[in-house]
N, C-alpha and C positions, 0 to 999 in steps of 0.2 A: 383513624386519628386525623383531625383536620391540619390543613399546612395554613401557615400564616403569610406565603404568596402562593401563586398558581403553582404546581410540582411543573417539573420538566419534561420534555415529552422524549418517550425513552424510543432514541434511536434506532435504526432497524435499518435491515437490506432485505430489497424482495429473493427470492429463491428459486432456481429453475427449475420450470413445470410446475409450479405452485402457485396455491392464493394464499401461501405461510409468507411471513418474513422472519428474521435471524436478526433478535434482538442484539446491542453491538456493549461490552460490558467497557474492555479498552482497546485503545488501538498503539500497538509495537510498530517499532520501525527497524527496519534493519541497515547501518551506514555500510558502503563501499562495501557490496556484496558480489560486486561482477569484477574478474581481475581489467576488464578493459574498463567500466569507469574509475576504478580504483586508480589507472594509470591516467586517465582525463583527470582527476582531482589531486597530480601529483602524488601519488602512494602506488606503493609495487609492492607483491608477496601476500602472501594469508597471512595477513592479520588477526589477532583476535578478534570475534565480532563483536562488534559495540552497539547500540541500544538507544532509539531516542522515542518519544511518545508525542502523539496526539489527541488531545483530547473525543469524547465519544462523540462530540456534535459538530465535530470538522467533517465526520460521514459526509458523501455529497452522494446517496441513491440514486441510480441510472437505472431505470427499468429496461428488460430486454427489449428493444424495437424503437426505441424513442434515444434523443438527445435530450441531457441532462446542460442546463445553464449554468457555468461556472463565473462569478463574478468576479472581473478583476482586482484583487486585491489594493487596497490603500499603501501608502506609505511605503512604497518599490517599484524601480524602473527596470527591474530585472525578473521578470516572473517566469518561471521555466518547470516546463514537465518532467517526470520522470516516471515513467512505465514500471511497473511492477507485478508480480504472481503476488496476489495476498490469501493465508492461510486461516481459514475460519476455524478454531477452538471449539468440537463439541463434551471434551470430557477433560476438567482441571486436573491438578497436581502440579505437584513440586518433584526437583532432583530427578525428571525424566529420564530415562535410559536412551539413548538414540535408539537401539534396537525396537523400544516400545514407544517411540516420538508418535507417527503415524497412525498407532490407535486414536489417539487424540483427538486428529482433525476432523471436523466434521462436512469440511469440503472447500474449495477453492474459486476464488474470484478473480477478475483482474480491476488489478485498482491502479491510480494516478498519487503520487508524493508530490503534489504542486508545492514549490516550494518560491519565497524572498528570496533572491539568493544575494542579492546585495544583502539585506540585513543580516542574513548567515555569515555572510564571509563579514562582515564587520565584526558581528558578536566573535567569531574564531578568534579576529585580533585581539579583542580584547578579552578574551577568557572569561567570557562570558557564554550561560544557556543560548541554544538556539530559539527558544520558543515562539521567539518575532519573526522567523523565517519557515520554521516550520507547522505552528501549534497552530492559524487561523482559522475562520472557519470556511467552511468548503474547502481547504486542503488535504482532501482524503476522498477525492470520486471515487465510486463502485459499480458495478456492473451489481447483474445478479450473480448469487453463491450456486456452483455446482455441486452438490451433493457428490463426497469422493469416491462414491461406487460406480457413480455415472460420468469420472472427467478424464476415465483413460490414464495412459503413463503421462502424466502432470513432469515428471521429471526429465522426460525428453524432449516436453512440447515447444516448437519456435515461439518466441514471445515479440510485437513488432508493437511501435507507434509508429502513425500517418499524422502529420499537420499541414490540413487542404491539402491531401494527396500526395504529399511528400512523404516518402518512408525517413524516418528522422530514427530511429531504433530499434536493431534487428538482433536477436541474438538468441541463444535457446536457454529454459531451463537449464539444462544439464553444464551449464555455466558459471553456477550459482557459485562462488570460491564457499559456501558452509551451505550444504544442501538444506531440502525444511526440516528434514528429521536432528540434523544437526546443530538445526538452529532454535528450534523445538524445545532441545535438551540444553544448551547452554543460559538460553535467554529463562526455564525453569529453575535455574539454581539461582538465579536474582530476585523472581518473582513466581509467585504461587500460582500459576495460569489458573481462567474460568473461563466455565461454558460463555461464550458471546465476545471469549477476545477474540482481535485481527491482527495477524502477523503482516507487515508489509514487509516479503523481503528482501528489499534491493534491486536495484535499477543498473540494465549494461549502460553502455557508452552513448552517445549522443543525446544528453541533456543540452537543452536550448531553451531560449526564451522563446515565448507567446505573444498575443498582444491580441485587442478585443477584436472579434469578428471569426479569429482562427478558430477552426474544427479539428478537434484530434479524436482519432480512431484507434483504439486501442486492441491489439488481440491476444490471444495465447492459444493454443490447439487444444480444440476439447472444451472450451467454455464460451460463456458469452460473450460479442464484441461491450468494449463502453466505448460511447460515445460523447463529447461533450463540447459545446461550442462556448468561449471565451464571452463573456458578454459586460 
């Protein structure tokens, strides 16, 4: 069937050890998933987790070995990283079981939540969506996806950002206040998951701004570094 503009070009992240990429269906977020930024953003306790989205073409793909350009966004003087484990979706379904979360996944990356955080914190006042602080595009860097046979205990791994060399975020998986299986199954009884979602889940303590010229270095044990210089 012909389109009556050009179709879109359907997103993807490269794959490690591979010439495949992991087409991207959506992209989940997961809010105040570490109890220490929970306590940076004012909030203390387990919470319910809550749920916000990115559209598929905020992806920003970082092949392994190279820096990925991340353009400073428009319209904020506030543009700030935050480090995250994100979980690649290889098998859908609804009302997950956490026991059966982890079947699921088809493997793990580390990804960046760049986010407006002045336009965030405005919209809060006003009760209003995030979308202007979170949805842009390039606000979703990616390294490459680890296939999860090959990324190790994912749940114990240290997860750190560097910005030029500064360690700005140190913290480990297993600090996660709703681990992936748990978040797995909660964020399924909202939405009917598919092969090509990405779970972003949450970012510890030291969110900070950026500004053009900075290089952050992202890690987690067991996967690829991302890398991505501000431009």
């Amino acid at each position: 069937m012909p389109y009556v503009i050009p179709a879109p070009i359907q997103p993807s992240v490269p794959v490690t050890g591979s010439d495949a990429s992991f087409p991207v269906h959506r992209v989940y977020c997961v809010g105040r998933n570490y109890v220490d930024h929970a306590k940076e953003m004012g909030h203390t306790g387990r919470e319910a987790p809550f749920f916000f989205m990115k559209p598929s073409d905020a992806v920003l793909p970082v092949a392994a070995g190279t820096t990925g350009e991340l353009p400073y966004p428009s319209q904020t003087q506030d543009f700030q990283h935050e480090m995250e484990l994100v979980v690649a979706i290889g098998k859908g379904g609804s009302d997950i079981a956490v026991a059966d979360a982890l079947s699921h996944v088809w493997g793990y990356a580390v990804g960046l939540d760049m986010t407006r955080r002045d336009l965030q914190g405005e919209a809060k006042k006003l009760g209003r969506p995030w979308d202007t602080g979170k949805a842009f595009e390039h606000s979703a860097p990616i390294g490459p996806i680890t296939p999860i046979e090959q990324a190790g205990d994912i749940g114990a791994a240290a997860i750190t950002l560097r910005v030029n060399g500064d360690l700005r975020q140190s913290s480990s998986i297993g600090m996660l206040i709703w681990n992936v299986a748990e978040t797995i199954a909660d964020l399924s009884t909202y939405f009917r998951l598919q092969p090509g979602d990405l779970i972003y889940t949450g970012t510890p303590a030291g969110v900070a701004a950026v500004q053009r010229g900075d290089e952050l270095v992202g890690a987690i044990d067991g996967l690829d570094t991302l890398r991505v210089k501000i431009v």
